[in-house]
C-alpha positions in Angstrom: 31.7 -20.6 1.2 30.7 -18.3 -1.6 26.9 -16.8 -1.3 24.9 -18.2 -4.1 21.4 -16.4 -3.3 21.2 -13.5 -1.7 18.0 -12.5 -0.2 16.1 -9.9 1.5 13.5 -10.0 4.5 9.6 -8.8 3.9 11.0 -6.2 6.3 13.4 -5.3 3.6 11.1 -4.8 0.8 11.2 -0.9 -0.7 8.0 1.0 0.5 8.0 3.7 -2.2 8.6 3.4 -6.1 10.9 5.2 -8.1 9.5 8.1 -10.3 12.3 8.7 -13.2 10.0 11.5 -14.0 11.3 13.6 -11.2 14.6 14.0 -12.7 14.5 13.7 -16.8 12.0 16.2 -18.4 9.7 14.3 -21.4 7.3 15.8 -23.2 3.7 14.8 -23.1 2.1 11.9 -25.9 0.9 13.2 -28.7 -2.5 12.5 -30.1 -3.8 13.3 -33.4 -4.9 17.1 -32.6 -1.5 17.8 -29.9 -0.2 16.9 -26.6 -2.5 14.4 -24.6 -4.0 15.7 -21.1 -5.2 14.1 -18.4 -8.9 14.1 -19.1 -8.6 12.5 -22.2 -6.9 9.6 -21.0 -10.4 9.1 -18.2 -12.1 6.8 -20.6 -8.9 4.3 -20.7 -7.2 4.4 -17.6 -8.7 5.1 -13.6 -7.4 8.8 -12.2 -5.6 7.7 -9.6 -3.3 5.4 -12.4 -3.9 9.0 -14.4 -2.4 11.0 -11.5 0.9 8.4 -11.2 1.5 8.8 -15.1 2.0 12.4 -15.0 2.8 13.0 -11.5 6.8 14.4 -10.9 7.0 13.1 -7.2 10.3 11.3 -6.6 9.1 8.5 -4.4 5.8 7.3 -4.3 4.2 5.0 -1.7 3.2 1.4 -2.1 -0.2 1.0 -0.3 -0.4 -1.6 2.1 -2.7 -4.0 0.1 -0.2 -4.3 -2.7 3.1 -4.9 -0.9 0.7 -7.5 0.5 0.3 -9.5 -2.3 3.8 -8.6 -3.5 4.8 -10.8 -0.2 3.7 -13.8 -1.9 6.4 -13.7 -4.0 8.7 -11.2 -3.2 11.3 -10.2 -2.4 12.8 -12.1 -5.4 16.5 -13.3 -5.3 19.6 -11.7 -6.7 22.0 -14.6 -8.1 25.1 -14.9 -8.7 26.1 -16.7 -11.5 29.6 -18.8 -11.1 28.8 -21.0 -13.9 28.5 -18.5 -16.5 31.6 -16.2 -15.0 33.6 -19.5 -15.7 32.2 -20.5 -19.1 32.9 -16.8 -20.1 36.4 -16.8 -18.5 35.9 -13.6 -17.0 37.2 -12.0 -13.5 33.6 -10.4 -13.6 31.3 -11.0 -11.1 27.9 -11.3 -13.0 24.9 -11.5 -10.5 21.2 -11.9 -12.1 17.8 -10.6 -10.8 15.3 -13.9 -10.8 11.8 -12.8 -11.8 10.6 -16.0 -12.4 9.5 -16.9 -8.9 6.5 -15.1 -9.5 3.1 -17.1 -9.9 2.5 -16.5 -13.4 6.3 -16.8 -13.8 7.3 -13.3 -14.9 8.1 -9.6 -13.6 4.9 -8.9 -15.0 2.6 -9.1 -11.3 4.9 -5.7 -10.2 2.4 -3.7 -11.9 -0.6 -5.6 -12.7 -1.3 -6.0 -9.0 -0.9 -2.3 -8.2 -3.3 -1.7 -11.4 -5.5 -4.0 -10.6 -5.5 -2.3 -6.7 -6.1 1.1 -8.3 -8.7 0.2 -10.4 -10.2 -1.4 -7.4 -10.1 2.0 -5.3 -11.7 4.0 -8.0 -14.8 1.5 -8.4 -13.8 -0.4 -11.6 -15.3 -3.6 -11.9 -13.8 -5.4 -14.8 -10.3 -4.6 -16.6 -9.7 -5.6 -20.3 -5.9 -6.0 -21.5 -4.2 -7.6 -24.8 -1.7 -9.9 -24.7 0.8 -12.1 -26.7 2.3 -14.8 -25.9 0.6 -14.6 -22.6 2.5 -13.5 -19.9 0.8 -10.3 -19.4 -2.7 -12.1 -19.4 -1.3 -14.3 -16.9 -0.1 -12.2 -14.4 -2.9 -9.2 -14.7 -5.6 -12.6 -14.2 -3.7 -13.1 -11.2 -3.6 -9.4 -10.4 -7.6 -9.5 -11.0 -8.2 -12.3 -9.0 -6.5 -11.1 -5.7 -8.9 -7.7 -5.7 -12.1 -9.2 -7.3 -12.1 -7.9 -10.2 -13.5 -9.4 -13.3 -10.6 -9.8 -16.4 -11.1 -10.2 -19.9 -7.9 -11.0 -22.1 -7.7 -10.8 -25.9 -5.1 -13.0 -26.9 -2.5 -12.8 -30.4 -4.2 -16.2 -32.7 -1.0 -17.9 -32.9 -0.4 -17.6 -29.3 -3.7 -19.1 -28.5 -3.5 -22.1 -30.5 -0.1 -22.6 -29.4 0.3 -22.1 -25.8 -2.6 -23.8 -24.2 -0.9 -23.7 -20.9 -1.3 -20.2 -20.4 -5.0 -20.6 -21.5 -5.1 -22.7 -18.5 -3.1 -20.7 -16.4 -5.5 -17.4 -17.3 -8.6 -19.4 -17.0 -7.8 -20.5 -13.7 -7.4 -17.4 -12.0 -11.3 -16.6 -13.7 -10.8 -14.3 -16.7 -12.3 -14.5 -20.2 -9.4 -15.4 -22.6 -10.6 -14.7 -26.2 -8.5 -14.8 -29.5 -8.2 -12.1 -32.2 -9.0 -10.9 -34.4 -12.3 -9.7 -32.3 -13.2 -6.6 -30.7 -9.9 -5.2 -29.4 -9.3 -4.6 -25.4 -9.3 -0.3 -25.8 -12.9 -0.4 -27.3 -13.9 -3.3 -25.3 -13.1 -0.5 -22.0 -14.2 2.9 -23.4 -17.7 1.5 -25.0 -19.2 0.1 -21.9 -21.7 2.3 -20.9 -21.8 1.6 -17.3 -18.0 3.1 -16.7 -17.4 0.3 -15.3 -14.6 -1.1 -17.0 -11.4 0.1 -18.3 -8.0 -0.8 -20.0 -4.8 -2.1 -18.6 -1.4 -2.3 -20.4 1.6 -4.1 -19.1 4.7 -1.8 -20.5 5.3 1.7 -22.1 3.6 3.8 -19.8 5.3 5.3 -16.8 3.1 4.4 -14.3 3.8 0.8 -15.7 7.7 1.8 -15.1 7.4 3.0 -11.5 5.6 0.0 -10.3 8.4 -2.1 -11.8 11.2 -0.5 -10.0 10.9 -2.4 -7.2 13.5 -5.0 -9.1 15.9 -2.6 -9.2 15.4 -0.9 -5.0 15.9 -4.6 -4.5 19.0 -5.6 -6.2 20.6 -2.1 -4.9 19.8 -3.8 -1.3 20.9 -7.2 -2.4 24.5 -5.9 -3.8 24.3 -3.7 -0.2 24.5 -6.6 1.7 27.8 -8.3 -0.3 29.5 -4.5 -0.5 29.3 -4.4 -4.0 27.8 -1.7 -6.6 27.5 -2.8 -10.5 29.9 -1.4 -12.8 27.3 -2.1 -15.7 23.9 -2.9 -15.4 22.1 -4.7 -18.5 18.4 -5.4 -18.9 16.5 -7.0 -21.5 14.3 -4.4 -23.8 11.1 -5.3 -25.2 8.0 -2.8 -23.9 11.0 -1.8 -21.7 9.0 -2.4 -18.2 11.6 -5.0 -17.5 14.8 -2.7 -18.4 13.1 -0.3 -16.3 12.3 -1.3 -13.7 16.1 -2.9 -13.1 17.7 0.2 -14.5 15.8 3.0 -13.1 17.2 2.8 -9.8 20.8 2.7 -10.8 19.6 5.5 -13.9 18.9 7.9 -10.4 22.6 6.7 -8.8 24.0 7.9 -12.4 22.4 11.3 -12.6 23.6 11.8 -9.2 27.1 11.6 -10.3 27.4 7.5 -9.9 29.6 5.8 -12.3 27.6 3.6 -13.7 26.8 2.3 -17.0 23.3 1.4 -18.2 22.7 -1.2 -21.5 19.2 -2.6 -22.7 19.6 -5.3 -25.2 17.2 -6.5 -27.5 17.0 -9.9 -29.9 19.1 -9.3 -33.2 15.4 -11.1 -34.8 13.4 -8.3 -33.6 16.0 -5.2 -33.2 12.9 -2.5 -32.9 15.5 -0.3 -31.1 18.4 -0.5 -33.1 17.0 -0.6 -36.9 13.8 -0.2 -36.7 12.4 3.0 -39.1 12.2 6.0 -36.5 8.3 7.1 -35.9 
């Protein structure tokens, strides 16, 4: 019989993340008066998060209290999908990474858990984060709630009057959920004069990336175990943590002379990458 799921151990989840940074050069963000340093981004983020952002270290450990709570979840299933090789017709053999399985339901937890760790270790007390249709709330709240830490979500309107369940899902775990337009999450962090709280985003930034990459070290160990590498790997691109943190692996196979091919895909009613103005 054909394997459906294939799965990994908790003995076979990755220790260390992926840094891309270690082997593609990028220059710093800009800010309004030139490249962005380290100090300035104290206010927002904690150091240690700070120090992962800009760091150039290949592999970087995942502390024990983290790949704890990863365990309730992870490691996630690699699928393969019959159904959709024979509605396609195609002698390609299409597996899927499920990322569902988390408990807020998304590949969101990756990283908000290790944020919500490192805040913890640097003495933060409360985190503040936006989000839209909710996921993001969702799993940081989660993320909050395993450490302690107090959580307060500002939510897109439309999302709050229509996705109550989330509300729920947010509330339950303990944070504030409040809808905008209010005070937004950045100066809800960097005005509290206790330096107590700061700011936590769920894509873009490459510390946000690394902690994601576990999706990817796990599907290379997945296809391990049926002898088989991808030919093309294809991730969905919104923030990009997702596509990341599936591609990134396979990216380091490819700059190391791997034949691969690497495609993020975006919805043709929101094509930011593909036709948006450049800025």
């Amino acid at each position: 019989m054909e394997t459906k799921k294939i799965l990994l151990s908790e003995d076979e989840m990755p220790r260390q993340w992926y840094n891309i940074l270690a082997d593609i050069k990028m220059n710093p963000p800009l800010g309004p008066d030139g490249p962005i340093s380290p100090d300035m981004l104290a206010p927002v983020f904690p150091m240690n998060l700070i120090e992962q952002e800009v760091s150039t270290e290949r592999w970087i450990d995942i502390p024990e209290p983290v790949l704890r709570v990863l365990r309730i979840w992870r490691p996630s299933p690699l699928i393969r999908a019959f159904e959709l090789e024979k509605a396609l017709d195609t002698p390609a053999r299409i597996y899927y990474k499920y990322e569902g399985v988390s408990p807020p339901g998304s590949h969101k937890p990756n990283t908000a858990v290790a944020q919500a760790y490192y805040n913890k270790e640097f003495g933060i007390k409360r985190l503040t984060t936006e989000t839209g249709a909710g996921q993001w709330g969702s799993a940081l709240s989660f993320a909050c709630s395993q450490f302690g830490l107090e959580c307060k979500v500002f939510m897109v309107r439309i999302s709050f009057d229509q996705k109550p369940y989330r509300k729920a899902m947010m509330s339950t775990w303990g944070p504030n959920c409040i809808a905008s337009p209010s005070t937004e999450a950045i100066e809800a962090a960097v005005t509290d004069e206790t330096g107590e709280t700061r700011y936590s985003l769920g894509s873009v930034l490459n510390h946000v990336m690394l902690h994601q990459t576990i999706i990817g070290l796990e599907a290379k160990k997945q296809l391990e175990k049926v002898n088989e590498y991808p030919d093309i790997v294809i991730g969905c691109a919104g923030g990009g943590s997702n596509f990341a943190g599936l591609a990134f692996p396979f990216a380091h196979d490819k700059i190391n002379g791997k034949d691969v091919a690497i495609y993020p895909v975006e919805p043709e009613a929101c094509p930011t990458l593909t036709r948006a103005p450049f800025a």
